[in-house]
N, C-alpha and C positions, 0 to 999 in steps of 0.2 A: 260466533265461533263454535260453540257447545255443539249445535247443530251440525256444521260440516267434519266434525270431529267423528273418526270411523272406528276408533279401537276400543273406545270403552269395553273392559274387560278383559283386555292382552296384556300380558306381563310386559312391563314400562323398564323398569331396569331390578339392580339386587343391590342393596344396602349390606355392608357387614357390620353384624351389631356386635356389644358387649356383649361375651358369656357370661358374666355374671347379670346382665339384665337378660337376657334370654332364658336363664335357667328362673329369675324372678315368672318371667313373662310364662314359661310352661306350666310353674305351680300356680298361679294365676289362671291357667286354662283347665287345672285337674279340678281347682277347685268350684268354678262353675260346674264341670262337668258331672260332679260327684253331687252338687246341689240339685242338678237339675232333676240326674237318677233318683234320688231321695224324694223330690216330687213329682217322680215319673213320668217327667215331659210334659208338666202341665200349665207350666208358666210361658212367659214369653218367649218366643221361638229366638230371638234377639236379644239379646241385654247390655244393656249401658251399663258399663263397671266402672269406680270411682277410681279414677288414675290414681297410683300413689303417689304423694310428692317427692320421693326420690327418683321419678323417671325423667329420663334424660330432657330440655327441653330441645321443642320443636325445630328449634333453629339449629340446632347442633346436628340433626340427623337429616331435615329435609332437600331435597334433592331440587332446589331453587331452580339453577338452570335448565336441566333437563323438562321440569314442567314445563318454566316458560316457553323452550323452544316446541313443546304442543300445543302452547296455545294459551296454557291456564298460570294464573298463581295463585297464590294463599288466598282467602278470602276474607279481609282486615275484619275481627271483632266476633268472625264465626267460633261458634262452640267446638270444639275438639272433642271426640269421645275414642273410648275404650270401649272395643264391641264384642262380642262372645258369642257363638253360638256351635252347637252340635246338629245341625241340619233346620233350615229350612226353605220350604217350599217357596217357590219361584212367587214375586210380589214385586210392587212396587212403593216407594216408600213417601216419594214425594215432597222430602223435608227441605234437602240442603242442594240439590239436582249432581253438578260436579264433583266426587272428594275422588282425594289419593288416601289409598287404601294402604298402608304397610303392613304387612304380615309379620305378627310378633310371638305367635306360635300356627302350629297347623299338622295335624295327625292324624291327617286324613280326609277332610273335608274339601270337595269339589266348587270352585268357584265356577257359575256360568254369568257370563251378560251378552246376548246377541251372538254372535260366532263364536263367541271364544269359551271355551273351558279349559279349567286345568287346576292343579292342586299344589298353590304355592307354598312356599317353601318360607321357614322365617327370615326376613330381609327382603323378600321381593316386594315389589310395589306395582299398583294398577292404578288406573284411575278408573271410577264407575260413575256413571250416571244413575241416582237411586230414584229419576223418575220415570225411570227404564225401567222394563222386566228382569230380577234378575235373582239369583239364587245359590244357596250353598249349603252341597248335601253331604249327609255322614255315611260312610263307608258301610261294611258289613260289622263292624268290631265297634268300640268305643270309640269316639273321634270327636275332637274338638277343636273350634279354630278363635284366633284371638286375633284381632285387628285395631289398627291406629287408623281413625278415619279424622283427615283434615279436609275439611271441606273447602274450596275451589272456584273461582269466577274465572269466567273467560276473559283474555287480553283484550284492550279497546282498540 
């Protein structure tokens, strides 16, 4: 299925989250971003940030049906991560292949995968293939983007 699968990278639908986990989730993005400044982009273009444990769990927000009827669900026993970055260049990651992406902040930051680009908004979701090419760059200004990646198997 992974394979006949044409959108990776199109906006899948929009989630409406807590403002009080959304304003968590912005300072959560300042505060990468203000680290990275401080080591003036020298570290990983990517970063795996350690969920806090008062974030919501995964069953409460994920968008079950909707994946399924792409094709995909959950991926029983896969790692869940907290992603952060302020731009980087186009790559391939090749770890977990399918995840749905939730946008849990974004200020600017350009997602591309294959045809599609665009600069989601907190609560939308994609799905990506991360053994695809694909990339997320920062504007002219300070810009940082914060995602919830669950990673994904295709339906048998």
């Amino acid at each position: 299925m992974t394979a006949s699968f044409k959108s990776f990278g199109a906006l899948q639908g929009h989630l409406e989250l807590d403002a009080a986990f959304l304003a968590q989730c912005a300072e959560m993005a300042a505060r990468h971003f203000e680290q990275a400044q401080a080591e003036e982009f020298s570290g990983d273009s990517v970063e795996d940030l350690l969920k806090p444990d008062d974030f919501p769990a995964t069953e409460s927000w994920f968008p079950t049906e909707a994946v399924r009827a792409l094709g995909f669900e959950r991926a029983p026993g896969a790692q869940e991560q907290i992603l952060a970055t302020a731009d980087v260049d186009t790559h391939v990651d090749d770890i977990h292949g399918p995840v749905l992406l939730l946008t849990l902040h974004n200020d600017g930051v350009k997602v591309k995968q294959g045809k599609f680009s665009h600069v989601p908004q907190a609560g939308d979701w994609l799905l990506l293939d991360d053994r695809k090419p694909h990339s997320a760059s920062g504007g002219k200004r300070s810009t940082s983007l914060l995602v919830w990646s669950v990673p994904l198997r295709a339906l048998v």
